[in-house]
C-alpha positions, 0 to 999 in steps of 0.5 A: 500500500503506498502512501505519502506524508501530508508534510511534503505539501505542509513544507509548501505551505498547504493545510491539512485537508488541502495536503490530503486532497492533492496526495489523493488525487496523486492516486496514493492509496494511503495519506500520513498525516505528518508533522510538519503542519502549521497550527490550526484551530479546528484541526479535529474537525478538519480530520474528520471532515477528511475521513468522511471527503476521502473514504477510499484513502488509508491512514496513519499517524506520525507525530507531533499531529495534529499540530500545537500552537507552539512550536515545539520538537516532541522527545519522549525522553521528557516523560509524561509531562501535561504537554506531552500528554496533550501530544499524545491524546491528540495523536490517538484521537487523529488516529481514532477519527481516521482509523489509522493503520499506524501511529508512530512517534520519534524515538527521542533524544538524550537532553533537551531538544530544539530546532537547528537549523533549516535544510534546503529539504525544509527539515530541520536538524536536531537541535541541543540545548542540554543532555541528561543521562540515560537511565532519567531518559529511559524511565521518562519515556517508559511513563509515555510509552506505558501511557499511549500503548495501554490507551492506543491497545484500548482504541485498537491501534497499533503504535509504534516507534521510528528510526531515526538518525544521529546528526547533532551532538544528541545521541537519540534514545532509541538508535542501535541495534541493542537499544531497539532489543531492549524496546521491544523485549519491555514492549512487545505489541510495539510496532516499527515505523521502518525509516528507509532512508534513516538506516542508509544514512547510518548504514544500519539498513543490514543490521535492524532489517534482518533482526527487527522485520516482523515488527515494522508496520509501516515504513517511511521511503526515501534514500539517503547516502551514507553518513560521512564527511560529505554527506552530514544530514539525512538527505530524503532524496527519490529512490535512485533508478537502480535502487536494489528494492530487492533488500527489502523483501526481507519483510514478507508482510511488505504488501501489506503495510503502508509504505510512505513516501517522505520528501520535502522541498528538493524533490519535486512533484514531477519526481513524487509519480516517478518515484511511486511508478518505480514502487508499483512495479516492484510491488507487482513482483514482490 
């Protein structure tokens, strides 16, 4: 099932319901309501406003969505804070209007976060205003987790958590091999967004795949080249042509899940029904 993050068209300056619009008439069969939005009053009335106008389109949930009135990067290693609570009921209640196939969130950083700087993607880098130890971040994000899965088990959705990169002087909470082991061994109905393009930059592609395939419920699309000395950030780039997609028949349940594209200002909308033919075609094979 092939869908694309409403961010690709909230980084142009679209709203929610006029993202989900134009991703539909692409002829995507799943939209991600993603975190890039702007703020905006009635956003609940605008989901469901959208589940009722697209009934034919699948959905998942990346957070932070809906989007706040204050600008603000989501880490769970800040616990079960009243914002964050907010946070994450207002993800499980999107997730609940639109049925959403997933509902995922970030995996968290080892400090206070903030907003780096802009890429000319439209993303923004990781920000650090303050590390904290290990032990204080993962007993804070357990009060978040053992919060929005008791309450998303309740919905019946099925939530789950990215991988992400590390590209600021924050190491994220959730990152490596052993970290992930430990995740899902303390949470076992936990889901993985699989993030394509994140385990290229880190050259983990080889080493979360084979250990971690069953779990994946949704994944993100996108390439990136390697993490080094030319290439410092995740770059959300098209699948290149001779892209080996082969690699990821590694997840036998691939035509099932939502596979998103996620791609911000460098790629344009010429390249978005590329990139979705060249997936099509692959899928037909799988």
């Amino acid at each position: 099932m092939l869908g694309l993050s409403s961010t690709y068209f909230a980084l142009r300056n679209s709203g929610i319901y006029e993202s989900v619009r134009k991703i539909a008439e692409l002829g995507f069969e799943c939209a991600e309501l993603g975190a890039a939005h702007a703020y905006e009053k009635n956003a609940f009335e605008t989901i469901k406003k959208i589940k009722k106008d697209f009934p034919d389109l699948q959905f998942t949930v990346h957070g932070l969505f809906p989007p706040m009135k204050e600008r603000l990067w989501f880490n769970i290693a800040e616990g079960l804070t009243p914002k964050n609570r907010k946070i994450i009921d207002g993800l499980l209640e999107a997730g609940r209007i639109v049925e959403a196939r997933a509902v995922a969130v970030h995996p968290g950083y080892l400090g206070k976060a903030s907003y780096g700087k802009t890429l000319k993607s439209g993303f923004n880098e990781t920000g650090a205003m303050e590390e904290w130890p290990k032990e204080k971040c993962l007993d804070n994000a357990s009060g978040i987790l053992d919060y929005a899965l008791k309450k998303s088990d309740a919905l019946g959705l099925d939530f789950a958590m990215e991988n992400t990169v590390w590209e600021s002087k924050l190491r994220p909470l959730f990152y490596s091999l052993e970290d992930f082991e430990m995740l899902f061994a303390r949470y076992p109905d936990l889901g993985m967004l699989f993030d394509l393009g994140h385990s290229l930059f880190e050259s983990q592609l080889d080493i979360l795949l084979p250990e971690f395939h069953k779990k994946i419920i949704e994944m993100h699309i996108h390439f990136s080249n390697a993490k080094g000395a030319t290439y410092k950030t995740d770059q959300h780039a098209p699948l290149p042509e001779d892209f080996d997609l082969r690699r990821l028949l590694k997840i036998k349940q691939i035509k099932k899940i939502p596979l998103v594209l996620e791609h911000g200002l460098d790629v344009s909308e010429a390249q978005i029904p590329e990139e979705k033919e060249m997936l099509e075609k692959f899928l037909r094979g799988a």
